[in-house]
N, C-alpha and C positions, 0 to 999 in steps of 0.2 A: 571268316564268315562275318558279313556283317548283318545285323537285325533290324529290320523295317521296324519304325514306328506304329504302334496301330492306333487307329481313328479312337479308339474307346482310352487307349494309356495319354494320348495326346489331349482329349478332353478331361479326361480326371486329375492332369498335372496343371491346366489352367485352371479348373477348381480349385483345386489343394490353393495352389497360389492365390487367387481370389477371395479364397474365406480367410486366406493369413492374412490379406490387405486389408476386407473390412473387420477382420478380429484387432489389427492394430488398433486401426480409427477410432474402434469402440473403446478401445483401454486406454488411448491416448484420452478420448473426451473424459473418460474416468478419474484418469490418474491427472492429470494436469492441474488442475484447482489443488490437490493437495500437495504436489512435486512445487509448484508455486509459492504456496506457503510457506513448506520448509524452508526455502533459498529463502524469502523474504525473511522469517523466524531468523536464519542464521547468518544474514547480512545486518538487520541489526542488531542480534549479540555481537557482533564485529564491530560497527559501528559504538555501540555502548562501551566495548573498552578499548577502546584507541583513544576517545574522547570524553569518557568516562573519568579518567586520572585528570584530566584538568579541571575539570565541576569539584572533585574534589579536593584538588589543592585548595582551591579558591574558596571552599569553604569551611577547609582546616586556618586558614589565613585570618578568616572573620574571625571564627571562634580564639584566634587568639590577641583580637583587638580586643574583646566583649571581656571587660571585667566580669569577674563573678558579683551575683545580685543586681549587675545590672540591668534595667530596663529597658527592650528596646520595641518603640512601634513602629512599624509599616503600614501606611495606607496612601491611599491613589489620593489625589487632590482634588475635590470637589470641583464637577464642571459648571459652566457657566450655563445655566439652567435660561436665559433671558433672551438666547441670540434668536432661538424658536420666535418669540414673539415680534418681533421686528420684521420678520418676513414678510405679513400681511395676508388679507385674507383672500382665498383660491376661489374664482368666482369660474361654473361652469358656462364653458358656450359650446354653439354648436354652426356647423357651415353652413352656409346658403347660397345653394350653387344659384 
């Protein structure tokens, strides 16, 4: 025996199905900013130690140039403050059709 569909079971399985598609939607807009994060969070913990071990050699290497007591400064070099004035002066105009 086979069983006819009825009008009423054939409209409430497109329901069912409908409210699961826009229930996704909503959880997907939900969840994705933080499903996001995490991957980013844990690509660069990934990244930090793959490339992490060389920042550190290289700065196990300094520290054993650097005498103890010794003094060491770092600073940027003062820029040439003068090149501004040489430009001249911005004088406004306007068209005249």
């Amino acid at each position: 025996m086979i069983q006819q569909a009825s009008a009423m079971g054939l409209l409430r399985t497109i329901l069912i199905i409908l409210l699961i598609w826009f229930g996704l939607k909503i959880l997907t807009r939900l969840f994705a900013p933080l499903l996001m994060r995490f991957v980013a969070k844990k690509a660069e913990e990934k990244f930090g130690q793959q490339f992490g071990g060389f920042q550190n050699q290289s700065q196990q290497r300094e520290e054993k140039k650097r005498r103890e007591g010794e003094t060491v400064i770092d600073k940027m070099p003062e820029q040439n403050k003068s090149s501004n004035e040489k430009v001249g002066e911005y004088i406004d105009y306007e068209e005249i059709d």
